[in-house]
C-alpha positions in Angstrom: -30.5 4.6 12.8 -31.9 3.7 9.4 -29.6 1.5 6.6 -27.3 4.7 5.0 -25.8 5.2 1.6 -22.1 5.2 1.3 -22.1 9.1 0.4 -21.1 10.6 3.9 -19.1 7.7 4.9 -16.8 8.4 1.8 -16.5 12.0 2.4 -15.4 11.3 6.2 -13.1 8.7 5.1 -11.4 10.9 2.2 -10.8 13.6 4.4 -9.8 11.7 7.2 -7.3 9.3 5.2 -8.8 6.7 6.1 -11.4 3.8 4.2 -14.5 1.9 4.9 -15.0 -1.7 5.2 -16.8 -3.7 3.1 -17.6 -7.0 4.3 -19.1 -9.7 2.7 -22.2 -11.0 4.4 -23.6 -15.1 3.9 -25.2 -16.0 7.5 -26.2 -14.5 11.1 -22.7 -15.1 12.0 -20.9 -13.2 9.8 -23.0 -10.3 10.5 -22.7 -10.5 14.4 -19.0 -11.1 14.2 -18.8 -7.8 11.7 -21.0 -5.6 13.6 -19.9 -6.6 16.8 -16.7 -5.4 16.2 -17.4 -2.1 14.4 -19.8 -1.3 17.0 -17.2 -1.7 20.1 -15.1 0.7 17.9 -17.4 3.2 16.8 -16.6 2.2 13.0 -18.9 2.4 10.3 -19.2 -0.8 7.8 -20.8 -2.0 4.7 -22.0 -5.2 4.8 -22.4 -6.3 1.1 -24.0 -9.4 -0.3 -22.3 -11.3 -3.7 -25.1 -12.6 -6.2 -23.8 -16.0 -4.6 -24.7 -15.2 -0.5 -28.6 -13.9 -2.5 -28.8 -17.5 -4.2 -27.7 -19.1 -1.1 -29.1 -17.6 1.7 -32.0 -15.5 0.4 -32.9 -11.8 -0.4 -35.1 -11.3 2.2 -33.1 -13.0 5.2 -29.7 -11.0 4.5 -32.0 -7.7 4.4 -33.8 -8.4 7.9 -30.3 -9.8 9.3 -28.7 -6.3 8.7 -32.1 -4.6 10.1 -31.6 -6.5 13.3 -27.7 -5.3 13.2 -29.3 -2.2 13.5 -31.4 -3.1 16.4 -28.5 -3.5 18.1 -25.6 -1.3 16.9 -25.6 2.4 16.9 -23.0 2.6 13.9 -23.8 3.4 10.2 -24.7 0.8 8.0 -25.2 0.2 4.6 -25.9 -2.2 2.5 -24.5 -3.1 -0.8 -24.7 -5.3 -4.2 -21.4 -6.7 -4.6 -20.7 -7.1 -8.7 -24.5 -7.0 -9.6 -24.1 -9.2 -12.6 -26.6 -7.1 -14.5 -29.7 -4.5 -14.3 -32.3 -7.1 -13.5 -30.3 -7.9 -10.2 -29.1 -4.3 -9.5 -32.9 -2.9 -9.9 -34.0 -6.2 -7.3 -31.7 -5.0 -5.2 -32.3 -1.1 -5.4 -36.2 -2.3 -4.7 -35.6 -4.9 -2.1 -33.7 -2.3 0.6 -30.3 -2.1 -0.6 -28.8 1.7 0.2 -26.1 1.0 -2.8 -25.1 -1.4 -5.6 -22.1 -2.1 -7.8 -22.7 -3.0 -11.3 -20.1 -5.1 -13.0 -19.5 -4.1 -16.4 -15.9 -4.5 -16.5 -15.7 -7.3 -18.8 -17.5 -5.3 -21.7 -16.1 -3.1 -24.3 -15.8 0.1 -22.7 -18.5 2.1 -24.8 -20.8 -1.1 -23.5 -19.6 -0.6 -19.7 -20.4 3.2 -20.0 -23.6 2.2 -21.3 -25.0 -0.6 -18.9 -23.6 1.0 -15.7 -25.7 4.4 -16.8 -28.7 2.4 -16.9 -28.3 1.3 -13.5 -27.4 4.6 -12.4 -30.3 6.5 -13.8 -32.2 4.0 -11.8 -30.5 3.8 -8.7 -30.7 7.3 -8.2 -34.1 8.2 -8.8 -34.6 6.0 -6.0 -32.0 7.1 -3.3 -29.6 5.0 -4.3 -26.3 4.8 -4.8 -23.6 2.6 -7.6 -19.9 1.2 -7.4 -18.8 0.7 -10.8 -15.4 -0.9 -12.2 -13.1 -0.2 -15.1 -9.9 -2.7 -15.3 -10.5 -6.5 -14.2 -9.3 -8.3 -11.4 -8.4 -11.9 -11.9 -9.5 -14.7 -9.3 -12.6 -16.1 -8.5 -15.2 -15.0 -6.2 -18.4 -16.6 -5.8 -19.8 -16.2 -9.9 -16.7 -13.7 -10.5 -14.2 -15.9 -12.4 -11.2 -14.0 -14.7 -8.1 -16.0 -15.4 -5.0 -14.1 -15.2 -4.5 -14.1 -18.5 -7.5 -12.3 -18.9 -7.0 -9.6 -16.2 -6.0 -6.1 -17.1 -5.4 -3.4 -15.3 -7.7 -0.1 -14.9 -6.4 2.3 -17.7 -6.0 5.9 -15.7 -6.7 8.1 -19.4 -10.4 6.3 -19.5 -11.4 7.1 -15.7 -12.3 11.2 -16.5 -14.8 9.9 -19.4 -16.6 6.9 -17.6 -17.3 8.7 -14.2 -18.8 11.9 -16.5 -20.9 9.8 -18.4 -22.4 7.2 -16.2 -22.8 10.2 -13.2 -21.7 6.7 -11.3 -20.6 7.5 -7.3 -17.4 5.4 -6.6 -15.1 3.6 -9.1 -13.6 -0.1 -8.4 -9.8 0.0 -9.9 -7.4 -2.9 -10.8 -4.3 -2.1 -9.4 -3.2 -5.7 -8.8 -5.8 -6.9 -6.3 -7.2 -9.9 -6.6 -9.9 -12.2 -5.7 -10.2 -15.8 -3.6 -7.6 -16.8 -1.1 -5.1 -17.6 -3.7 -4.0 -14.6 -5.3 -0.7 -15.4 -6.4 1.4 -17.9 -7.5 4.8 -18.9 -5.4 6.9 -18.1 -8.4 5.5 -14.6 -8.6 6.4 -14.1 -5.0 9.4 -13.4 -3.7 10.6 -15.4 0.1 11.6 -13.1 3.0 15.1 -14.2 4.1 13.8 -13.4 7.8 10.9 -14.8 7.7 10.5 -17.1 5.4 7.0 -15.8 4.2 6.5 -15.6 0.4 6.0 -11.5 -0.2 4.0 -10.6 -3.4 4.5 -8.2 -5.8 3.3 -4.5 -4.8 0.5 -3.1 -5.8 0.5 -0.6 -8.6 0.4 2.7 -6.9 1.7 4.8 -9.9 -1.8 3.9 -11.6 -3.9 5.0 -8.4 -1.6 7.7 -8.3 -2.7 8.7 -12.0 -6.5 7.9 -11.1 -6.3 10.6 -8.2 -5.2 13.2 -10.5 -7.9 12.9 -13.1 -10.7 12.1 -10.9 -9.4 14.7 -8.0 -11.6 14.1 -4.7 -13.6 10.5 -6.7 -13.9 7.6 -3.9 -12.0 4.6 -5.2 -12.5 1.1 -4.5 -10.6 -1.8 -4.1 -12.0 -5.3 -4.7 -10.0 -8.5 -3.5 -8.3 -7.5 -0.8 -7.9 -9.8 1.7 -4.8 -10.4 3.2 -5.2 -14.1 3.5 -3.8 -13.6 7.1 -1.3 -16.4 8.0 -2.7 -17.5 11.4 -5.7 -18.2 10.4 -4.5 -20.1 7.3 -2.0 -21.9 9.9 -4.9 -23.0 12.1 -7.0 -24.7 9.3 -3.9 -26.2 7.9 -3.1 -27.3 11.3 -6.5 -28.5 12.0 -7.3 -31.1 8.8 -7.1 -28.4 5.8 -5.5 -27.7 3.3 -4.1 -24.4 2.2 -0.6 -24.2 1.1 0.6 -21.7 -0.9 -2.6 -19.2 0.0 -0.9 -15.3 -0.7 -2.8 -12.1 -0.4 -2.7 -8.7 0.0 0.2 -7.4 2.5 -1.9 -5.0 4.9 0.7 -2.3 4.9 0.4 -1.7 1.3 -3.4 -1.7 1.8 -3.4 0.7 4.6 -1.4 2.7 2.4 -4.2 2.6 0.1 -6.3 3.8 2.6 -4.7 6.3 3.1 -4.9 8.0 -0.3 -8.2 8.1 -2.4 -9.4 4.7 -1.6 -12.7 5.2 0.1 -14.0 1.0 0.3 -11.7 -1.7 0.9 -13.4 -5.3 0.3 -12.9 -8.5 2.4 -14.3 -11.3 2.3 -11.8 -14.6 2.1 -10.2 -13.2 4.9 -13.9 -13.7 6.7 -14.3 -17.2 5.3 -11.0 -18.3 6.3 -11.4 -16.8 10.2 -14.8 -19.3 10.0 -13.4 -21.6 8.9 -10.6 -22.1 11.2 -13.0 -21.3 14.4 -14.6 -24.5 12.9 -12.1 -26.6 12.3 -9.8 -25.9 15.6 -13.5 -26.6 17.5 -14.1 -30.0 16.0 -11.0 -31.3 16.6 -10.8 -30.3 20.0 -14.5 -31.3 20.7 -14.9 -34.3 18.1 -18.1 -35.2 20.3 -19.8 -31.6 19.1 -22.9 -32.0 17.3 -24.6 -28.5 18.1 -24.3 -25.8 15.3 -23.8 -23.0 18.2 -20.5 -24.9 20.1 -18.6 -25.0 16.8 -20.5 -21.5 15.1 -19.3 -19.7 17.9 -15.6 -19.9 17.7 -16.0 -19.1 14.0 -18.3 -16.2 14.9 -15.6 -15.0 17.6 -12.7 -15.3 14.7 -14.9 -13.1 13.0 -15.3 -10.1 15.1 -11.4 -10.6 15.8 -10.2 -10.4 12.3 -12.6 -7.3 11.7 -11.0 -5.2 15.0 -8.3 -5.7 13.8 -8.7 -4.5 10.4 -10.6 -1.6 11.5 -7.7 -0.4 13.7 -5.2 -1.1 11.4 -5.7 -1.5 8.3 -8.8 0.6 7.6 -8.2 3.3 10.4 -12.1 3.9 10.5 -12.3 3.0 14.3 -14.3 6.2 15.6 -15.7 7.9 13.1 -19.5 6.6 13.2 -20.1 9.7 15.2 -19.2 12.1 12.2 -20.8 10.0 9.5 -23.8 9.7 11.9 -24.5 13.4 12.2 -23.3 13.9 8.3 -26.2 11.4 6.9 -28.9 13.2 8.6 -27.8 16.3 7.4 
């Protein structure tokens, strides 16, 4: 099956209560861990590529690494532009085999975000192409994605109607209280369970995507920065050489709630760096006489495809509807 647009894979998921997701891609690893996983459980995924992983490991590999996923896996795939910087690398992008791109306007004056994200829809479109936009910013840093919390603001639900009409964009990325990186939160903003002892972080603002939902009725909504930073993995780097105290993110029931609702695309991608990262770690202290890239890749690689099952089952709730989406994208 050909790379697919997100377009049937949101309409499964918003009827089905359930979201897609999106996965941030940087080596051959990555992308067997991801599809492995999503094909053993008849998920679909989106495997999406930062500016950063194109600078690093180059357009043209990350395109013919997801082809071969496709050799391989019967699932729908697409692939996506995560926070396309601006129209020169959306338009590479939309060119170079991408199925869908996000531009990232949200740090312009509104007027300017409607105006630069319609650009890159106009564009996108008249090539089979579909765009993520975002209104609100997230703080944290991602790759070249860098807003202080000072800075951050959420997404303001009486502006949504005007910049989905005018930009004709296809999903919307919302700032509910997300955020990027592996720390998301400071200690003092948490709060320590007295069972078990792990700090908690403030809820996500549901009243706003609440709010969203009714003036955008039916609109797929994205969230960015929402890894979980899940403990064991965290507790197997510490325990291995690293160093990663105080790393809070996302609690997973509040984003399967998300899912759940209108959310459509749930992203993750410290949550795959820190499963790679402890793979390699645990491997090189147990085997300090490793020198091969494949003994110590491996383990990372099997991390991988763990962390992603279990998101799909129970976070995302997308196990076994690739067979739907299938049949709906070549409608």
């Amino acid at each position: 099956m050909p790379l697919i647009t997100t377009k049937a894979m949101f309409q499964k998921a918003h009827e089905g209560g359930f979201a897609i997701g999106a996965f941030n891609v940087n080596n051959m690893e990555i992308v067997q861990g991801i599809t492995g996983a999503a094909a053993e459980l008849q998920s679909p995924v989106i495997l999406q590529c930062s500016a950063g992983a194109r600078k690093y490991a180059n357009h043209q590999y990350l395109v013919h690494l997801v082809r071969a996923a496709l050799e391989v896996s019967d699932i729908p795939i697409a692939l996506h532009l995560d926070h396309g910087p601006d129209f020169a690398t959306c338009k590479s992008c939309i060119d170079g085999g991408f199925t869908s791109v996000m531009f990232d306007g949200s740090h312009y004056p509104f007027a300017e975000n409607i105006e630069k994200t319609k650009e890159v829809v106009e564009y996108a479109h008249a090539h089979g192409v579909v765009v993520e936009a975002e209104l609100g910013q997230l703080a944290g840093i991602e790759d070249d994605v860098n807003v202080s919390a000072e800075n951050a603001k959420y997404t303001q639900p009486e502006e949504v109607e005007e910049f989905v009409s005018k930009t004709g964009v296809d999903s919307l990325a919302i700032a509910i209280g997300t955020s990027h990186g592996a720390f998301k939160f400071k200690p003092e903003q948490c709060t320590r369970n007295p069972e078990t002892g792990v700090l908690e972080p403030p809820s996500l603002r549901f009243d706003i995507l609440e709010e969203i939902e009714k003036k955008i009725p039916g609109f797929p909504i994205v969230l960015h920065g929402a890894s979980s930073v899940i403990p064991k993995y965290v507790k197997i780097i510490n325990d291995n050489g690293g160093k990663l105290e105080d790393a809070i993110g996302i609690p997973e029931d509040q984003l399967r709630k998300a899912a759940k609702s209108a959310v459509c695309k749930i992203n993750i991608d410290s949550d795959l760096r820190l499963a790679l990262t402890a793979g390699i770690r645990e491997h090189f202290v147990q085997h300090p006489e490793h020198f091969d890239p494949r003994q110590y890749l491996a383990p990372g690689r099997d991390y991988i495809k763990e962390l992603v099952a279990h998101k799909i089952k129970n976070v995302l709730g997308s196990d076994g509807s690739a067979p739907a989406i299938m049949e709906l994208a070549k409608a």
